[in-house]
N, C-alpha and C positions, 0 to 999 in steps of 0.2 A: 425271438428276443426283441424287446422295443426297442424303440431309440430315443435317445435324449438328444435336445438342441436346445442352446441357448440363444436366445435372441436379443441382439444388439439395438438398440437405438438411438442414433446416435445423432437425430434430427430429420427434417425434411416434410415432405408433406404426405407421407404415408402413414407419418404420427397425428396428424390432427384431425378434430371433431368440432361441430359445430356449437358451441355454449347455446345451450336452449335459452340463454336470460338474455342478453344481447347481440346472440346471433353470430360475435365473434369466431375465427377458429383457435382453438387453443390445444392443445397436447393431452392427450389422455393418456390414462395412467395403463401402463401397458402390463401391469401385475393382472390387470384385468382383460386380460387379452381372449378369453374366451366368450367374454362377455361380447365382444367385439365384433368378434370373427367365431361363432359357433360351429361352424364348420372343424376347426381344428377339434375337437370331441371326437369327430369320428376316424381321428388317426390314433394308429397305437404310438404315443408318440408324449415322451414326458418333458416339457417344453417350460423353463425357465426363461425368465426376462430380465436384463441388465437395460439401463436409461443413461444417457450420460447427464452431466449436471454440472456446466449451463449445455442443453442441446445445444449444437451446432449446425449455424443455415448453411448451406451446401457453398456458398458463395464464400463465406469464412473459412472455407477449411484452410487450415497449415497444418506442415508435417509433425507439428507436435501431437496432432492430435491422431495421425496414422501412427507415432509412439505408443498412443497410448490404449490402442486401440491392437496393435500385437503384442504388446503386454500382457493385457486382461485375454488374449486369445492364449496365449502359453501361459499364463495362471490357472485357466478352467481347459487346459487342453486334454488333460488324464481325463475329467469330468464329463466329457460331453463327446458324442460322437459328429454333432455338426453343428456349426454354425454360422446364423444366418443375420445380416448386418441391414439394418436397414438406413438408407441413407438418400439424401437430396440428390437428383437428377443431375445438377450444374458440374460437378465435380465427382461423382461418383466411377468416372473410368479412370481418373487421375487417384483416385484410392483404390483402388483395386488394382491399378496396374503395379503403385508402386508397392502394396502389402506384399502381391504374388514375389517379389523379388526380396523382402524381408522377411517372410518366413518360407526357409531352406527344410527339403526333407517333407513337404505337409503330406500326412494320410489322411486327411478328414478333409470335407469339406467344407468352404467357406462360400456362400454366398450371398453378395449383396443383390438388392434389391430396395423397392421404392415405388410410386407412381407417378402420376400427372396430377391426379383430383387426390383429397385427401379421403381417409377410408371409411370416414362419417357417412359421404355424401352419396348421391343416386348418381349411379351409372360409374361408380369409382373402379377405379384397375386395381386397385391394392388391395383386395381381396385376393383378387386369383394371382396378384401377385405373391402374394404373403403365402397364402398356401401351397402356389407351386413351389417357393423356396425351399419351405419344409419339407414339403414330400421328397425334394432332392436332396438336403439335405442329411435327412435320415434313413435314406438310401441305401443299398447294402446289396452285393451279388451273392450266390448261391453258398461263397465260403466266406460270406459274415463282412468283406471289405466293403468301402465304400466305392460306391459305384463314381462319384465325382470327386477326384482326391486334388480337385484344383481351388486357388481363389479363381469364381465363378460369377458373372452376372444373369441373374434373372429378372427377366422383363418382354412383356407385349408376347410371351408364349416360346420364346426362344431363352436358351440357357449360352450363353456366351463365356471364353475364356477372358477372364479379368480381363489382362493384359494384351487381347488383341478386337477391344471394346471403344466404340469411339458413341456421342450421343449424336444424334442425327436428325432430332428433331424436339422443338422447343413444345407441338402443343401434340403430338400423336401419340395414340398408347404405343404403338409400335417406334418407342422412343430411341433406342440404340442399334446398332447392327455391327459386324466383323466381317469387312469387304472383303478381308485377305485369309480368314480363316472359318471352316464351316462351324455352324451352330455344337455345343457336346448334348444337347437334347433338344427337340422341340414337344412341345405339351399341346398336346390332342386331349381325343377321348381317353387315351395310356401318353405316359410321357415315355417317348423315344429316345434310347440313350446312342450314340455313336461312341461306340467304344473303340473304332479305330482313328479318333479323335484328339480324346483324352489322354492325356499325360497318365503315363503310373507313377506311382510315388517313389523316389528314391530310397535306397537303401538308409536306413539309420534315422534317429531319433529325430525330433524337430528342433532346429534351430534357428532362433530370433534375432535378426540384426536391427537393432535399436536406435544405431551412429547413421547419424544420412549427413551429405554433406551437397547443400542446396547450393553452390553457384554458377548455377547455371542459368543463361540468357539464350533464348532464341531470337534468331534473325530469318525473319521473310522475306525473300529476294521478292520485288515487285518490279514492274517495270518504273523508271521515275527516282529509283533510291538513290541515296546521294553519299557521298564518299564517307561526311561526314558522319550521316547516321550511322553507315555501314562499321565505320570504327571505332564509336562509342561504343559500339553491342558485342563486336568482334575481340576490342584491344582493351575492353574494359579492363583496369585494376582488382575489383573486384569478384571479377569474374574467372571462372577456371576452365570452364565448357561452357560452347556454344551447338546449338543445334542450329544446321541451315535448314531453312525449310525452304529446298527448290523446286524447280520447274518439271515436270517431266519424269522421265525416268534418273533425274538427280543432274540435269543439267543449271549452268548459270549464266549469267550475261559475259560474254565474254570480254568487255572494258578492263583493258588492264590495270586502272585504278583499285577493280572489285579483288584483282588477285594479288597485285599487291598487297592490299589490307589483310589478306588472308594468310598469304606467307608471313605474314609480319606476323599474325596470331599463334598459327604455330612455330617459327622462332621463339618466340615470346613462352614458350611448352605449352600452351595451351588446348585442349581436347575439342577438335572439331569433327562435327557427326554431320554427315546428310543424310536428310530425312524428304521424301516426295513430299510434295503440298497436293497430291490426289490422293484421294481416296483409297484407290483401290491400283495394284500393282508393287513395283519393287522398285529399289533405286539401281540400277547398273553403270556404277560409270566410265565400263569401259566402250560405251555403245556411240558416243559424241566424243566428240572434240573437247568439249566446255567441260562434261565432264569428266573426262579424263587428266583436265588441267587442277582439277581439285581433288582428284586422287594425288597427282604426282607432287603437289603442294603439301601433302600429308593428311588431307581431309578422311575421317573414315566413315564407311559405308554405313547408313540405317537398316539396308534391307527393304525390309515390306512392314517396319517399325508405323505403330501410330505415334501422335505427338504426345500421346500419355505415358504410352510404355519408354520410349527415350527419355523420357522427363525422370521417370523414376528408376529407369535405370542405370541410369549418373547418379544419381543422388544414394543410391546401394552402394553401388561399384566403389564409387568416390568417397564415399565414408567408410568403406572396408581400406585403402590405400593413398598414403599421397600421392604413390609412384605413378603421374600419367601414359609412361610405358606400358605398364602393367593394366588400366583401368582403358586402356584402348584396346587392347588383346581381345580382354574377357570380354569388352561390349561386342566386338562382332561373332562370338559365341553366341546359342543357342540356351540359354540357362534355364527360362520356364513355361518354355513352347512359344517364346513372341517372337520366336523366327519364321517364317514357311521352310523346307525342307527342301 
């Protein structure tokens, strides 16, 4: 049986072509998507196209537009068995981390995807980008499931979990990577699935959370910070959660100014996460001194979180509850594999 996939566009430079009249890049019209990319003909594979309008630069993204973007995914979700989001480099692990935490229950696959050159030109990546999408996308094991039931990035030949996707490089096709979690495929001559990888899908239908509730502020300990900035970011009014992004395995300078301001935040109820500013590892802070003084302050742990996947998952949590109790609990859960185990 075939598979159907719709495909999103929702901006970026994987949608343009080069105007034969004055050479500009401008957006082609992706109804003509075969025309394009020829190659997709030779997949069994009945492939619809949706455009957004006005497209959106990757640089612009706001969560309105990740609204409306799991919307139109649970309006054609009966409809289609995968699909494939095409979207801007700049901000694409910050939409994919926070969709995977808005759509609860997914059986199908979603993955974005993109390039570096746009897919008019010579030597472009978004070809094989575009196509290896779809081929995962429409994916299926022996009893008809999808073989990638996650939101999924694909790029430079590896398939990554949305949400444990960071972008890693401004000008290489091998533009992103997941220091903390392995690839759910990579694309050879066959594309290799890791299926002790991949999340399986939860029992029960799909549900959509719509409500995000963005106030949140990160703070990056550097050396040099001064009390002052520390407590605008920390004690803001505004503000409901803060993400530290420290040192180490979650350590902080240990100036008692910096923990004052911190007890005062949380007095104040407010939600503070650590998150490492490396790459690669986990935050523990029961392993120092420092930080285990932002544990006993009430700060709670990131884990082995990127700065995308915490971003969006306050912004879930915290639109499901006012209750900061409650929205500190679930964050050190494991909800859609952006924990390590």
């Amino acid at each position: 049986m075939s598979s159907s996939i719709l495909i999103i566009y929702t901006g970026g430079t994987i949608g343009m072509k080069q105007d034969p009249v004055d050479g500009t890049l401008k957006p082609f019209d992706f109804s003509q998507i075969h025309e394009e990319v020829p190659e997709l003909g030779k997949f069994n594979v009945r492939i619809d196209t949706y455009t957004f309008n006005p497209l959106i630069d990757s640089s612009d993204v706001e969560p309105g537009m990740w609204v409306s973007l799991a919307e139109l995914i649970q309006e054609n979700y009966d409809d289609y068995d995968g699909f494939v989001v095409l979207h801007g480099t700049d901000t694409m692990a910050y939409s994919a981390s926070t969709l995977s935490f808005m759509l609860k229950n997914l059986s199908k696959p979603v993955i974005f995807t993109g390039s570096q050159l746009p897919i008019g030109t010579l030597r472009t990546d978004g070809k094989e980008n575009l196509v290896s999408a779809i081929e995962i996308a429409g994916a299926k094991d022996a009893e008809g499931r999808a073989m990638v039931p996650e939101v999924a990035i694909f790029f430079g030949a590896k398939l990554l979990r949305g949400n444990r996707a960071t972008k890693m490089s401004s000008d290489s096709f091998d533009a992103f990577d997941s220091p903390n979690c392995p690839p759910l495929a990579i694309a050879g001559i066959d594309i290799r699935y890791n299926p002790s990888v991949i999340v399986a899908p939860s029992p029960g239908s799909l549900k959509v959370q719509l409500k995000l509730d963005t106030r949140v502020s990160f703070l990056r300990l550097h050396p040099g910070i001064t009390p002052q900035v520390a407590r605008n970011i920390a004690c803001g009014e505004e503000t409901r959660a803060v993400i530290l992004e420290t040192y180490g395995s979650g350590n902080a300078p240990s100036k008692p100014w910096l923990m004052d301001i911190i007890r005062e935040a949380v007095d104040m109820g407010k939600i503070l996460v650590n998150i490492s500013q490396c790459k690669k590892g986990r935050v523990n802070m029961d392993l120092y001194a420092t930080g285990r003084s932002l544990k006993d302050a009430g700060v709670v742990s990131g884990d082995d979180l990127t700065p995308e996947a915490a971003l969006g998952k306050l912004f879930t949590l915290m639109g499901l509850s006012d209750n900061n109790s409650w929205v500190k609990s679930r964050f050190s859960e494991d909800l859609r594999g952006e924990i390590s185990k």
